[in-house]
TORPA-4810 file (N, C-alpha, C, O; in nm, 3 decimals):
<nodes>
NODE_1_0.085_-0.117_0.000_0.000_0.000_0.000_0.089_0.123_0.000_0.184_0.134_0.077_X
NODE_2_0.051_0.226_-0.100_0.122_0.326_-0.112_0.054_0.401_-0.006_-0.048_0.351_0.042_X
NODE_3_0.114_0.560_0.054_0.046_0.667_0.121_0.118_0.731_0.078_0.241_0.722_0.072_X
NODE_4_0.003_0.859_0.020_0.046_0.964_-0.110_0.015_1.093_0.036_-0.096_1.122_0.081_X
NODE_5_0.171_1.158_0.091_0.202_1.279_0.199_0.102_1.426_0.177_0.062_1.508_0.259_X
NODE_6_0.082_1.413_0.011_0.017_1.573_-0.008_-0.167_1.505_0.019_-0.251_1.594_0.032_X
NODE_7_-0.206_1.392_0.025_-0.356_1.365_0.010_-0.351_1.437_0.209_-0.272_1.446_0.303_X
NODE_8_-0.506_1.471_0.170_-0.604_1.512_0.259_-0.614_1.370_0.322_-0.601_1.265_0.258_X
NODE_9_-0.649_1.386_0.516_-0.742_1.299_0.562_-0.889_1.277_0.541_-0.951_1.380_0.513_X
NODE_10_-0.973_1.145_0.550_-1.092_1.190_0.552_-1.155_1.279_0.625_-1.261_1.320_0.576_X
NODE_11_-1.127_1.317_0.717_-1.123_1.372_0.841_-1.121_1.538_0.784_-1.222_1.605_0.803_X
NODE_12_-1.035_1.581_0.734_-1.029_1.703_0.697_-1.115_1.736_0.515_-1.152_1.841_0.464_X
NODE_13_-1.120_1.612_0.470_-1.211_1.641_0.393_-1.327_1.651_0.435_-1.352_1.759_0.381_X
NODE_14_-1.419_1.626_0.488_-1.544_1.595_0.554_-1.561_1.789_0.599_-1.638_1.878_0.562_X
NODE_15_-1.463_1.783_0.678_-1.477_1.933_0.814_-1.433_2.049_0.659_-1.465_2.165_0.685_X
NODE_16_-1.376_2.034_0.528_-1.421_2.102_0.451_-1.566_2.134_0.401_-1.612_2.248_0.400_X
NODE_17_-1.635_2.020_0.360_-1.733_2.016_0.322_-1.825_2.062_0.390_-1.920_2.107_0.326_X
NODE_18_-1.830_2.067_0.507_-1.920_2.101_0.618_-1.898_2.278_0.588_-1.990_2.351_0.550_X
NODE_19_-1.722_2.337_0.620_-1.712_2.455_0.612_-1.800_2.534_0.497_-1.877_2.629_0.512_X
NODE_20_-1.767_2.472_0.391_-1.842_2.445_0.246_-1.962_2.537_0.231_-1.992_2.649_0.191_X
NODE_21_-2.030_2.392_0.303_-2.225_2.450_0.311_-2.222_2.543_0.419_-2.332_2.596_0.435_X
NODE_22_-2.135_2.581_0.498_-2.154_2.689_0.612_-2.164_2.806_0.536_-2.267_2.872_0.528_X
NODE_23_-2.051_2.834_0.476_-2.012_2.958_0.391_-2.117_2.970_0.283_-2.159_3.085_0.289_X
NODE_24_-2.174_2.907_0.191_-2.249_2.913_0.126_-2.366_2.998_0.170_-2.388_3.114_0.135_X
NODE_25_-2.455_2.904_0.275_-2.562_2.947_0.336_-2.560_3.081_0.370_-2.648_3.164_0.348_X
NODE_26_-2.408_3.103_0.450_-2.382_3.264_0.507_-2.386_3.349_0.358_-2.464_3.443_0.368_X
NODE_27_-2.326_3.340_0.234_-2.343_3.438_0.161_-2.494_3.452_0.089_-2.520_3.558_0.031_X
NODE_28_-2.590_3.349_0.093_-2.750_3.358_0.060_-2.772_3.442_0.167_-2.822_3.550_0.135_X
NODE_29_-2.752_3.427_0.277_-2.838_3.533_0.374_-2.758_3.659_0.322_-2.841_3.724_0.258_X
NODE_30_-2.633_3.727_0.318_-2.562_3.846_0.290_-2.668_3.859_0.148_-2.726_3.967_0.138_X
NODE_31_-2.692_3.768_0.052_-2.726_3.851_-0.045_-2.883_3.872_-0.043_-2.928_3.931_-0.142_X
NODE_32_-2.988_3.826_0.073_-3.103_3.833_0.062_-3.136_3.867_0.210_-3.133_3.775_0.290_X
NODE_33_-3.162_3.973_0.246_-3.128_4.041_0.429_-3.257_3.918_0.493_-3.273_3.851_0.595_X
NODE_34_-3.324_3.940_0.368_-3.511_3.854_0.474_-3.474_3.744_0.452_-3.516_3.691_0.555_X
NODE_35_-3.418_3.652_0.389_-3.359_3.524_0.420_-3.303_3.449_0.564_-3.331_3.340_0.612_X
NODE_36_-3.205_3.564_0.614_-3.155_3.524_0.761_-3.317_3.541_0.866_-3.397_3.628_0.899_X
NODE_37_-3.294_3.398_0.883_-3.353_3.312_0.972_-3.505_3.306_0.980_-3.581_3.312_1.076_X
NODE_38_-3.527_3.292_0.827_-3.689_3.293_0.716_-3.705_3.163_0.766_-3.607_3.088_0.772_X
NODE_39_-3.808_3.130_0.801_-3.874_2.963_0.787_-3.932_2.964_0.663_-3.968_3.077_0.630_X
NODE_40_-3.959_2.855_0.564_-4.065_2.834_0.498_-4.156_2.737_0.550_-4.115_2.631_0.599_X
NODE_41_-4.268_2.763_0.543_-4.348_2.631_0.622_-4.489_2.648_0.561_-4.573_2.738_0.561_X
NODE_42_-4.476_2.473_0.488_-4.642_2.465_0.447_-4.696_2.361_0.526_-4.646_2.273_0.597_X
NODE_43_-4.797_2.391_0.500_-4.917_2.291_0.567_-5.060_2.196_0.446_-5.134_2.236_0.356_X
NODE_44_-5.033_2.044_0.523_-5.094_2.002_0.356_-5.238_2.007_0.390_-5.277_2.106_0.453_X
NODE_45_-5.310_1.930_0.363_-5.431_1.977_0.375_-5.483_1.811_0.423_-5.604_1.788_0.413_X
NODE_46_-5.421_1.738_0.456_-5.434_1.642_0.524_-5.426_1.660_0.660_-5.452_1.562_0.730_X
NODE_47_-5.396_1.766_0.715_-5.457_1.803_0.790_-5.563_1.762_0.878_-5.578_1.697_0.982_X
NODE_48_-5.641_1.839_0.779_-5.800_1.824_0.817_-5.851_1.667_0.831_-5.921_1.646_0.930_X
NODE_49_-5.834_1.588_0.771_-5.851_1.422_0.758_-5.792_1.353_0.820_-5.799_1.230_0.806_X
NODE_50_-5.684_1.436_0.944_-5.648_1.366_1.047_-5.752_1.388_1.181_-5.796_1.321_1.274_X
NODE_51_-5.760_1.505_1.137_-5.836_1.570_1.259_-5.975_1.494_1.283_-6.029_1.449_1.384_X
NODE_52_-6.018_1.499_1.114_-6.148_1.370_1.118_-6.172_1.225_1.172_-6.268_1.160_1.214_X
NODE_53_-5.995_1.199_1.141_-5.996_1.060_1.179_-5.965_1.058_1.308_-5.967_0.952_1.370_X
NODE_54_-5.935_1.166_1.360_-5.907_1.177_1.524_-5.997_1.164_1.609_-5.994_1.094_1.710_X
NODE_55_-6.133_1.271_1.548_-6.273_1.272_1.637_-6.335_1.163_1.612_-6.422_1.141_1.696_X
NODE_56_-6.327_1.084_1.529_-6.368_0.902_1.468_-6.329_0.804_1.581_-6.406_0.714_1.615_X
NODE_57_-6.217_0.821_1.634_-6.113_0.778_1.690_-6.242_0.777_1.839_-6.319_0.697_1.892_X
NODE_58_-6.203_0.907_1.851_-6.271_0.921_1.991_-6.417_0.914_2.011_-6.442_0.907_2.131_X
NODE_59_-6.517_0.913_1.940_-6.599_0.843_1.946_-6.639_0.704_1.933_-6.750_0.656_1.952_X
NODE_60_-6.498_0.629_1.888_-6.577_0.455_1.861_-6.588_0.459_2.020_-6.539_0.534_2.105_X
NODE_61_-6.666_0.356_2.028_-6.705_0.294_2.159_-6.557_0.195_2.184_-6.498_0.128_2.099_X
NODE_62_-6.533_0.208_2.295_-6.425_0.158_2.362_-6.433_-0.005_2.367_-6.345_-0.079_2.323_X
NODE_63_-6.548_-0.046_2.425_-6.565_-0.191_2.408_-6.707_-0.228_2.249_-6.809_-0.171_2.211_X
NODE_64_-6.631_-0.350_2.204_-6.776_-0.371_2.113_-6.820_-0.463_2.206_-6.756_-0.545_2.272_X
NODE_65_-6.945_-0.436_2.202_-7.049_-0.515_2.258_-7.125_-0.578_2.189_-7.173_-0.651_2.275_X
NODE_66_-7.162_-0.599_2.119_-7.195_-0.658_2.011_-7.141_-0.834_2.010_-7.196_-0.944_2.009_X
NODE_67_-6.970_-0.767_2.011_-6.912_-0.916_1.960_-6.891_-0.992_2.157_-6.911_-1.110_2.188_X
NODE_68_-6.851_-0.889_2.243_-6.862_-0.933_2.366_-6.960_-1.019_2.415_-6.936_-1.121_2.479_X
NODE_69_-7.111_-0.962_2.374_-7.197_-1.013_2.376_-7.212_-1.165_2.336_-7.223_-1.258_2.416_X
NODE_70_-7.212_-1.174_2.186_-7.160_-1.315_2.080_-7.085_-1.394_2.199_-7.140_-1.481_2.267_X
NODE_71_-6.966_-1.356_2.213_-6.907_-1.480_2.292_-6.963_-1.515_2.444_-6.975_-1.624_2.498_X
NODE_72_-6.990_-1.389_2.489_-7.044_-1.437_2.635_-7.145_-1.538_2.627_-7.133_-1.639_2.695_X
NODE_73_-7.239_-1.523_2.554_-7.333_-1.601_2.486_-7.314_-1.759_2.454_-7.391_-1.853_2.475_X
NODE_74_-7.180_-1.756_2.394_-7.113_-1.891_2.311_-7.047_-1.969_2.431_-7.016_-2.088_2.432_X
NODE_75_-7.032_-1.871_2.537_-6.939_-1.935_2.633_-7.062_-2.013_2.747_-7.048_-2.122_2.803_X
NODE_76_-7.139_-1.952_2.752_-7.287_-2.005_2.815_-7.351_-2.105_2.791_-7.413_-2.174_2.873_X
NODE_77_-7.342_-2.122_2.672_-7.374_-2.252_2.582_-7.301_-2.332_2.574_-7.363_-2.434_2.545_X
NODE_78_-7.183_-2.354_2.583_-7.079_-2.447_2.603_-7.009_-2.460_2.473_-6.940_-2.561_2.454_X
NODE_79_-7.020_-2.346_2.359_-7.030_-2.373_2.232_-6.905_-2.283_2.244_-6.949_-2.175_2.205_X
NODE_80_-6.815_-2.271_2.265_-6.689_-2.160_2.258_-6.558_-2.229_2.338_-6.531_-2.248_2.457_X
NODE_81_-6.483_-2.259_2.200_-6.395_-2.337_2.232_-6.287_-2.287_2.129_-6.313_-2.242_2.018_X
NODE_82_-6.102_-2.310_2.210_-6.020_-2.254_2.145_-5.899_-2.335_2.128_-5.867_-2.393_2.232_X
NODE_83_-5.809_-2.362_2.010_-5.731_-2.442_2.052_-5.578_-2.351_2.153_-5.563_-2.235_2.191_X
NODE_84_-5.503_-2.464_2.162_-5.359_-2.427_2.226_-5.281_-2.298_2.147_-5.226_-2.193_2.182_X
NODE_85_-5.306_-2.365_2.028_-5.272_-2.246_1.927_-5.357_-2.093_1.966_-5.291_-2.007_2.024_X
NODE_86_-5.445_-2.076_1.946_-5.494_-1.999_1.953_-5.478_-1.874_2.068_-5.470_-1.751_2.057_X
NODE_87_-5.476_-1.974_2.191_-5.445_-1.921_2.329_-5.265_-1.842_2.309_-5.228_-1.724_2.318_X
NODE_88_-5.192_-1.963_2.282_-5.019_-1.912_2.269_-5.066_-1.792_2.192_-5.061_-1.692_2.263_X
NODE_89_-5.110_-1.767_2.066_-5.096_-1.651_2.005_-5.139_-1.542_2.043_-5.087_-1.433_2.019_X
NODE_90_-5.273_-1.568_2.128_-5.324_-1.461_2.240_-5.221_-1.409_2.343_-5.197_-1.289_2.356_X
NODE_91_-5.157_-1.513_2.421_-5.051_-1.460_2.492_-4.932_-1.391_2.436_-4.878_-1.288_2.476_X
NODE_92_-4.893_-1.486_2.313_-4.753_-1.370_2.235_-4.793_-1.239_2.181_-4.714_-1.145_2.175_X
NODE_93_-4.924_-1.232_2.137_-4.978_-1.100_2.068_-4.963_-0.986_2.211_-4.890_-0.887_2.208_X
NODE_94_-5.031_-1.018_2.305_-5.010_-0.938_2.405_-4.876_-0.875_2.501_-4.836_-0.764_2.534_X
NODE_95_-4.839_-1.004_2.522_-4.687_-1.000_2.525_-4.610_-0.862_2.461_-4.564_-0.763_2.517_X
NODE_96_-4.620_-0.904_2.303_-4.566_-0.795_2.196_-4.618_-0.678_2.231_-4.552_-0.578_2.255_X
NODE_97_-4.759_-0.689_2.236_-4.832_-0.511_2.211_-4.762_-0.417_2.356_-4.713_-0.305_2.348_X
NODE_98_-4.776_-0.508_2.496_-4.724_-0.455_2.611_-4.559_-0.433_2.580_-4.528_-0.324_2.627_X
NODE_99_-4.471_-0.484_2.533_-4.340_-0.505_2.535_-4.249_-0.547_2.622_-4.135_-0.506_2.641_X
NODE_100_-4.336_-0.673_2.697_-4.297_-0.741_2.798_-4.198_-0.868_2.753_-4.262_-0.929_2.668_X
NODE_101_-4.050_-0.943_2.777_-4.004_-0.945_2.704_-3.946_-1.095_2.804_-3.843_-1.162_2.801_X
NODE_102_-4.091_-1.100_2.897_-4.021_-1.240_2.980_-4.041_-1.383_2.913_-3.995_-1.483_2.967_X
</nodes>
């Protein structure tokens, strides 16, 4: 392996490049006074369709009852039955969603 004495480190190439875009930026603001420290900032209009889906949000009903109902029902009857499988995946799903990691 050769090492050529006049090459740059990466190191000092990098902390150029950086100087680089420093200096740059500084002469856009010198040549445009309302530039130094302008935000541009848009806003999309999705927005609004979060906000919708937010108040959606907060009105579903917390429990369905409906399907609560269904099984309480199924479980009364003796008609509600689950395998091993089913249960493990109940426990790993929960497991995951909490981020319990025993």
């Amino acid at each position: 392996m050769r090492i050529d004495p006049n090459s740059q480190s990466p190191e000092a190439v990098q902390s150029n490049a950086v100087q680089d875009a420093k200096n740059s930026g500084s002469q856009k603001a010198e040549q445009d006074p309302n530039a130094a420290g302008a935000v541009d900032v848009q806003l999309s209009t999705s927005s609004g369709q979060v906000a919708a889906l937010t108040q959606q949000a907060i009105n579903a009903p917390a429990v369905r009852t409906d399907r609560v109902d269904a099984l309480r029902q199924a479980i009364n009857n003796g008609n509600y039955s689950v395998t091993n499988e089913q249960v493990a995946a109940a426990m790993y799903s929960d497991m995951a969603a909490s981020g319990t990691k025993e």
